[in-house]
Structures are given as C-alpha cells and as structure tokens.
C-alpha positions as CSV (number, residue, x, y, z in Angstrom):
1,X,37.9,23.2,30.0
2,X,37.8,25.2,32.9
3,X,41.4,26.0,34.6
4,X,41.4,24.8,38.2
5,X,44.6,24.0,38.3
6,X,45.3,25.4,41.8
7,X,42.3,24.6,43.5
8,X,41.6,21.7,46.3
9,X,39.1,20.2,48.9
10,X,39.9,18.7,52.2
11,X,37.4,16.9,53.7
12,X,37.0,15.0,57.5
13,X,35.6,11.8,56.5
14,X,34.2,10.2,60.1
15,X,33.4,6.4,61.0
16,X,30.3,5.2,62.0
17,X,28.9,2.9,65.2
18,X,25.7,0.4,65.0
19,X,23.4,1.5,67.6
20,X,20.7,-1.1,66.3
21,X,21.1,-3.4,64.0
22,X,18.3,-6.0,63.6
23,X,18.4,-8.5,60.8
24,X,14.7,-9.0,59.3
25,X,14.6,-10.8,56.8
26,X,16.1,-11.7,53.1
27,X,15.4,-9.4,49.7
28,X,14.6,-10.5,46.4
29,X,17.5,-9.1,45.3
30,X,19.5,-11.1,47.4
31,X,20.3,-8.4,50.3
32,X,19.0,-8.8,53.9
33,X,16.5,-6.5,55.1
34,X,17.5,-4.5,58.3
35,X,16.5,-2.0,60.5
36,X,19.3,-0.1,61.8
37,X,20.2,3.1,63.5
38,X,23.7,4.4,62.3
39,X,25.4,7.4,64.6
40,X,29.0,9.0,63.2
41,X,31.9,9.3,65.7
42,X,34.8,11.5,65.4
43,X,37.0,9.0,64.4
44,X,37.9,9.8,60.9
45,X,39.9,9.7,57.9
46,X,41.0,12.8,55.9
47,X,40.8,13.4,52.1
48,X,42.3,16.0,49.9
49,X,41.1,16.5,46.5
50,X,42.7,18.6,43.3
51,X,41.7,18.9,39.8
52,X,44.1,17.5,37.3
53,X,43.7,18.0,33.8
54,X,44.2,14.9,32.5
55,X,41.0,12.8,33.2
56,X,42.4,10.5,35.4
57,X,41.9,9.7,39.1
58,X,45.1,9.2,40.6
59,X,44.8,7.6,44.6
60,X,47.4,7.8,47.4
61,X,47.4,7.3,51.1
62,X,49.5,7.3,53.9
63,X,48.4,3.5,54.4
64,X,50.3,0.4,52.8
65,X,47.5,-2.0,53.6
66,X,44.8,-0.4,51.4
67,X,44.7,-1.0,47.1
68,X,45.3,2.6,45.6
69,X,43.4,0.7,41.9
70,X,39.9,0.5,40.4
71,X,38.5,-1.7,43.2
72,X,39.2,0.7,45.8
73,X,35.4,2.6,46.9
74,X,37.3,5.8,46.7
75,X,38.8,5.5,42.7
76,X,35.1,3.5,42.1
77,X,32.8,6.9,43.7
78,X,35.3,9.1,41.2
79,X,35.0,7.4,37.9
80,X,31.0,7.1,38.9
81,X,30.7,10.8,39.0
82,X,33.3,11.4,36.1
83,X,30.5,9.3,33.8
84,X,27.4,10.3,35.3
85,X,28.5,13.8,34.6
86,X,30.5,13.2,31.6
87,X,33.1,15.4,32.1
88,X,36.9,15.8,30.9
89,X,39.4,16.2,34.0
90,X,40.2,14.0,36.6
91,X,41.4,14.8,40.1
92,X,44.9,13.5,42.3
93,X,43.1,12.2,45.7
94,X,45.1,11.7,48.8
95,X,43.8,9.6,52.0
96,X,45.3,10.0,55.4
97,X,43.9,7.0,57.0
98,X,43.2,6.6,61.0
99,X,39.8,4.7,60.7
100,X,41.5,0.8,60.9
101,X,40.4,-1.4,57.8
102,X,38.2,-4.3,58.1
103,X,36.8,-3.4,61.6
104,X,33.0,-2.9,61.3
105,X,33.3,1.2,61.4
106,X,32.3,1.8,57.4
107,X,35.6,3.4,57.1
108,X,35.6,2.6,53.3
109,X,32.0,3.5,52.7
110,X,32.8,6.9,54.0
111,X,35.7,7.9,52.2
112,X,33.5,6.6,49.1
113,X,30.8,9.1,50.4
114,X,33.2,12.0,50.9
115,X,34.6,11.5,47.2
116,X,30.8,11.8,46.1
117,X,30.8,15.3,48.3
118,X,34.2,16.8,47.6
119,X,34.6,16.3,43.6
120,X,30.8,17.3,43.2
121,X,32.7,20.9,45.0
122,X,35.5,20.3,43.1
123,X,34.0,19.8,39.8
124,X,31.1,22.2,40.4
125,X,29.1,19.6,39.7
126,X,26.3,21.5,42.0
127,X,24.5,18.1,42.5
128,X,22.1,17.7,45.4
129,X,21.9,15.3,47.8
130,X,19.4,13.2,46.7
131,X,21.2,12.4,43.7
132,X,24.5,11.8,45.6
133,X,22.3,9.6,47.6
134,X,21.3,7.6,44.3
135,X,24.4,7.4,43.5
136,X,26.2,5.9,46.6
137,X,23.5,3.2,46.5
138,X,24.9,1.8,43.6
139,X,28.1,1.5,45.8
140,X,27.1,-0.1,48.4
141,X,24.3,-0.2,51.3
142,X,25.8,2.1,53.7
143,X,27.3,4.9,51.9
144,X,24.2,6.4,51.4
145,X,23.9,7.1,55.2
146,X,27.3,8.9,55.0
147,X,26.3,11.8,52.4
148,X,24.1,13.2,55.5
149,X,25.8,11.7,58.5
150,X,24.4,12.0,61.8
151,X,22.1,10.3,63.5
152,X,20.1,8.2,61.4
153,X,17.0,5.1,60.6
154,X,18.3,3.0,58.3
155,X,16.2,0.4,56.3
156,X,16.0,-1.8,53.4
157,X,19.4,-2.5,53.1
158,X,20.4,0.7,54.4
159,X,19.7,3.1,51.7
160,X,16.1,4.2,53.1
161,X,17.1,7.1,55.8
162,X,15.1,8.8,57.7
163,X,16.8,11.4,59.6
164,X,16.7,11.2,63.7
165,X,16.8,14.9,65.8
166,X,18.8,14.0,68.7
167,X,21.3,15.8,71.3
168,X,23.5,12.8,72.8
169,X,26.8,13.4,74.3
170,X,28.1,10.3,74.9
171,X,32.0,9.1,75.2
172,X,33.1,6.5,73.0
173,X,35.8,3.6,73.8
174,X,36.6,1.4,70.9
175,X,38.2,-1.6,71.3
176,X,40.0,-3.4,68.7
177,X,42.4,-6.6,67.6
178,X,44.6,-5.0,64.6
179,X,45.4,-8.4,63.8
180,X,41.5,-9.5,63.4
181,X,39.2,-8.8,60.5
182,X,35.7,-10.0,59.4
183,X,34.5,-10.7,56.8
184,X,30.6,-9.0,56.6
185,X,29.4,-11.4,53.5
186,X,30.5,-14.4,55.7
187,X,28.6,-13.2,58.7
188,X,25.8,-12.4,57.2
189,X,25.7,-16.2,55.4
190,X,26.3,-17.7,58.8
191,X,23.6,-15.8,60.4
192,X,21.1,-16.8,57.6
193,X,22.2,-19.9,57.8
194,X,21.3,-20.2,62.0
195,X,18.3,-17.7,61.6
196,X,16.6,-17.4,58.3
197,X,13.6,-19.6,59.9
198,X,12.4,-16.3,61.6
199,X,13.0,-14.2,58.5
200,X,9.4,-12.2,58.0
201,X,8.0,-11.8,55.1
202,X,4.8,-10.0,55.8
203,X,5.4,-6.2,54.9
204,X,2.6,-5.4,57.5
205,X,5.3,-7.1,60.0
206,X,8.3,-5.3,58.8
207,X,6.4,-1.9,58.3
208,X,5.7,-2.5,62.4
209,X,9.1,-3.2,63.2
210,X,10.2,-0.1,61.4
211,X,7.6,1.8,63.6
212,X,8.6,0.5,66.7
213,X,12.2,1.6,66.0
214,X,10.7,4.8,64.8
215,X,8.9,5.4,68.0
216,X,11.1,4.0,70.8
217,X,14.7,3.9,69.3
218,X,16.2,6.9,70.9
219,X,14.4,6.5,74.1
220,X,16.0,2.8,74.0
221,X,19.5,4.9,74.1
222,X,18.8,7.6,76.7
223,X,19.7,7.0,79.9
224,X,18.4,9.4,81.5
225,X,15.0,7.6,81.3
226,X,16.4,3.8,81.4
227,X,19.2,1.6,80.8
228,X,20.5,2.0,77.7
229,X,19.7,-1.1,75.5
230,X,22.0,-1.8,72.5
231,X,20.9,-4.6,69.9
232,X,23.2,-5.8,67.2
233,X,22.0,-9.3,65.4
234,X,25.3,-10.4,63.9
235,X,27.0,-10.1,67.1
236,X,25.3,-13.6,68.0
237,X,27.2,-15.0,65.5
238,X,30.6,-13.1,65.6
239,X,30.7,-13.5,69.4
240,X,30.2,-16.6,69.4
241,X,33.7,-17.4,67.2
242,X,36.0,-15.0,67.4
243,X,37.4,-15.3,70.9
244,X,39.0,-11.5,70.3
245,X,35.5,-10.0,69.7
246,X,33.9,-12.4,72.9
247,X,37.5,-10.4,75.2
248,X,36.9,-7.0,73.9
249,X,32.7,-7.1,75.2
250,X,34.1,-8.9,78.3
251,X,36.3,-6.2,79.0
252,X,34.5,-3.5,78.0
253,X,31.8,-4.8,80.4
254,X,33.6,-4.3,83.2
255,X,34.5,-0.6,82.7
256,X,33.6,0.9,85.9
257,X,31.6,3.3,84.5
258,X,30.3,1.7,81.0
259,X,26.3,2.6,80.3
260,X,26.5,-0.2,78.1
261,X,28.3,-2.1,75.2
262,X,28.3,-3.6,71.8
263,X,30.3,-4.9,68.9
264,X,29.3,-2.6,65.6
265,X,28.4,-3.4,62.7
266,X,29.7,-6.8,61.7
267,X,32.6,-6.5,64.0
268,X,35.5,-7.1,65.2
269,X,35.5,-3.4,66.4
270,X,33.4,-3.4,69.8
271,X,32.4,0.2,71.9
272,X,31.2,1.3,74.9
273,X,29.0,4.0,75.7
274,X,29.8,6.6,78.8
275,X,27.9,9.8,80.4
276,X,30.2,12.5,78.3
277,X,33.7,12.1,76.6
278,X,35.7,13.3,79.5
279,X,34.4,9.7,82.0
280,X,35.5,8.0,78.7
281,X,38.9,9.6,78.3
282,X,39.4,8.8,82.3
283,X,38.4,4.8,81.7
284,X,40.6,5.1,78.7
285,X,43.6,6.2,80.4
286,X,42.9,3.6,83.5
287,X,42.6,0.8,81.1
288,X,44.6,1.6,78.1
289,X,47.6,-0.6,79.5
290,X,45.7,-3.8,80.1
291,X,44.1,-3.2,76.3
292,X,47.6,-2.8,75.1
293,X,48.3,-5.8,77.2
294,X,45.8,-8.1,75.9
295,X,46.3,-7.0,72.4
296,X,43.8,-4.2,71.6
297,X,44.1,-0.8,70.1
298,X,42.2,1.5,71.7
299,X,40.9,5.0,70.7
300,X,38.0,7.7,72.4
301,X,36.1,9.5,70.6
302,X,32.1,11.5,71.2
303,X,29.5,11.8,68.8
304,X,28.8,13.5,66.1
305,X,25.8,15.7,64.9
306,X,27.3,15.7,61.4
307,X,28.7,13.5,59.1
308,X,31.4,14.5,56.2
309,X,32.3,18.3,56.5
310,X,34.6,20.8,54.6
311,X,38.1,21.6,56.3
C-alpha cells in the first residue's frame, strides 16, 4: 500500500440552475424522459479529501441537518469507487456546506460528483471521465452533468450530455424559504398524474424536440436577440401549492431590472436572471430587507463556465 498519509484534495463543488426543463414523457424503466438545459452557478459547497489507511470512509460537515452514514451521496460515490477499483484505503472527507438542502439546486448530486473527481486524484485512480460519467449514473440522474459542469443538454433522464459553447454573464438572485422543502419524487408523481395524457411516445417526436432545443435553446436565453424565455414543467405543479414558491416568482417579478424568472429544478429555490452580476448585486442589496422580511434567504451569484474544480 502506497503511503499517502499526508496528502489531500480540496475541491469547490458548485450548484446548478434549470434553464429548461421540459417533462416528455415516461421510461420503461420507470424514470421520466426530459429535455433539460443545466448551467452551474457559483454557489457552492467545499470538500476536502485525505487518504486514511484504514479502508474506511469517514464523513463530516459543518452542517447538523445532513446524515454523515451510508445513505449520504457523498459516503455512497466513495464506497462505489472503493469497489469498482478494489482497492485497500479509505479516505476522511469533510463538507463545508453553503448550497441549502432540499432546494432544487442538486447540491447533493454535486458533492456526489466531486467525491467521484477528488478520490479518483486522491487514489490515483487515473480514471477518465467517461467512466466517472458511468459511474454517477448509477447514482442518480443528475450527477452525471456535474463531472463536466458547465453549460449543458441534458436528456434521457439526464445522463445523455451534450456539451453547449456559450459566453453568458448573467447575475443570479436566488430566492429561498429555509423552512420549505420539496420533495422531487412527489412532484414528479403529481405532474404525471395532471399530464401524462400528453406524454409522447413516438421517438421520431422526442428525437424533434431534442433538436429543437439543440437548435434554438441558447438563442431562447440571449437577450440580446429577444426576451429571454425560461421553461420549467414542474413549476406548474409546485407553483400552484406551495404559496412560498408562488411569493418568491411574484417577487422576483417585480425586480426592476429582472430579464426574467424561474423556479429550478423541482423547486422551492426560484432565480432571476439580470444583465451582469454587478445589476444583480445592486437589486440584491435594494431588496434583500423585504426578502428577509417575508421570509427568504437570499444569495447572488454569476455563472459558471466550469463545473467542479481543484482548490
């Protein structure tokens, strides 16, 4: 066994936003086919990782709401790579935790994603990313889009990426209830249960609606050409019953100088998008008593051309 007794990865391990996220229909293996386009904002959580010799994976955080055990994605993405590569040591992970829990920003599925990076550095595993890739899909449908980060298509159920080249600049506002959560199973059951009469089928039909976001996604989001235009499926059924969720777009709405808005994801966490990150930082600061006031956490944040990266 190699002696790496003294040697450790840090890691920035960012949140994500739904720019689109279209619900098409239902899988055979029980998942929803989507079309999505996933961006990373510099909201993040930080990870350090060192080797310990005993072949366990030991978890700790800064944050008392989170299990530190075998369900968390974090200890599950270790013990994945321990097998898969079959080796002896383990490694002591810590997690500083700003990305809130529960809130639609893939906080968890990140940090899972960042585990696959860092211990295949720490391990000198030398994997590449394809197999990372393969790997995270067996954790769930959106870590995948974290081992490249970005800007990025995602279909199937999110594990078929397709890279985007883009340049945006835009400021972020996040708005969200600390004392709301949402459960993304449920939401996706109660939106099959409103809308799986205009599930498709056809593959002909899906394969066109995976071209059209091919073709006209990031012109739908630059506003130098036209409004921006911001579709998110579940957010007719979260709106619609959680009053926090239907306050937070309300709000954000009215943001003198919001280019548009939308809840991400599965919610509750809603954004809006501004010209550059200093107009967002000056709406922030104009409106970050009445968020405080109505019950919101608030943060500002830009973009990010990357996903994970090395510290």
């Amino acid at each position: 066994m190699q002696d790496f007794a003294k040697k450790k990865i840090n890691i920035k391990s960012p949140a994500k936003i739904n720019l689109h996220l279209e619900v098409i229909g239902k899988r055979e293996d029980g998942f929803h086919e989507l079309a999505m386009i996933m961006q990373n904002i510099d909201l993040s959580d930080y990870l350090e990782f060192e080797i310990n010799n005993e072949g366990l994976i030991k978890l700790e955080s800064d944050c008392n709401d989170l299990s530190l055990s075998d369900d968390n994605l974090i200890v599950k993405s270790a013990n994945l790579l321990r097998k898969k590569s079959n080796i002896d040591y383990g490694a002591n992970i810590f997690l500083r935790k700003n990305i809130p829990i529960g809130a639609g920003l893939a906080g968890g599925s990140s940090n899972a994603a960042a585990t696959l990076i860092g211990l295949n550095k720490l391990w000198d595993l030398n994997l590449d990313q394809e197999t990372l890739c393969s790997l995270a899909s067996t954790l769930g449908s959106d870590i995948p889009f974290f081992i490249n980060g970005g800007i990025q298509l995602c279909f199937g159920r999110g594990e078929i990426l397709e890279k985007l080249d883009s340049n945006f600049e835009y400021g972020v506002i996040l708005l969200k209830n600390p004392n709301v959560s949402v459960s993304t199973a449920e939401t996706y059951k109660k939106y099959s249960n409103r809308f799986c009469d205009q599930y498709l089928t056809d593959r002909e039909m899906i394969e066109n609606i995976r071209k059209n976001l091919r073709d006209n996604g990031l012109n739908n989001l630059n506003f130098d050409n036209q409004h921006l235009s911001i579709k998110n499926d579940l957010q007719l059924v979260v709106e619609n019953e959680n009053d926090s969720v239907k306050q937070a777009l309300y709000l954000l709405s009215k943001l003198e100088n919001c280019l548009t808005f939308s809840m991400s994801g599965s919610g509750p966490t809603c954004f809006a998008l501004f010209k550059d990150i200093e107009t967002a930082k000056k709406e922030l600061n104009a409106n970050s008593k009445l968020f405080e006031d109505k019950g919101y956490d608030s943060w500002v944040c830009t973009f990010l051309e990357k996903g994970i990266t090395f510290i």
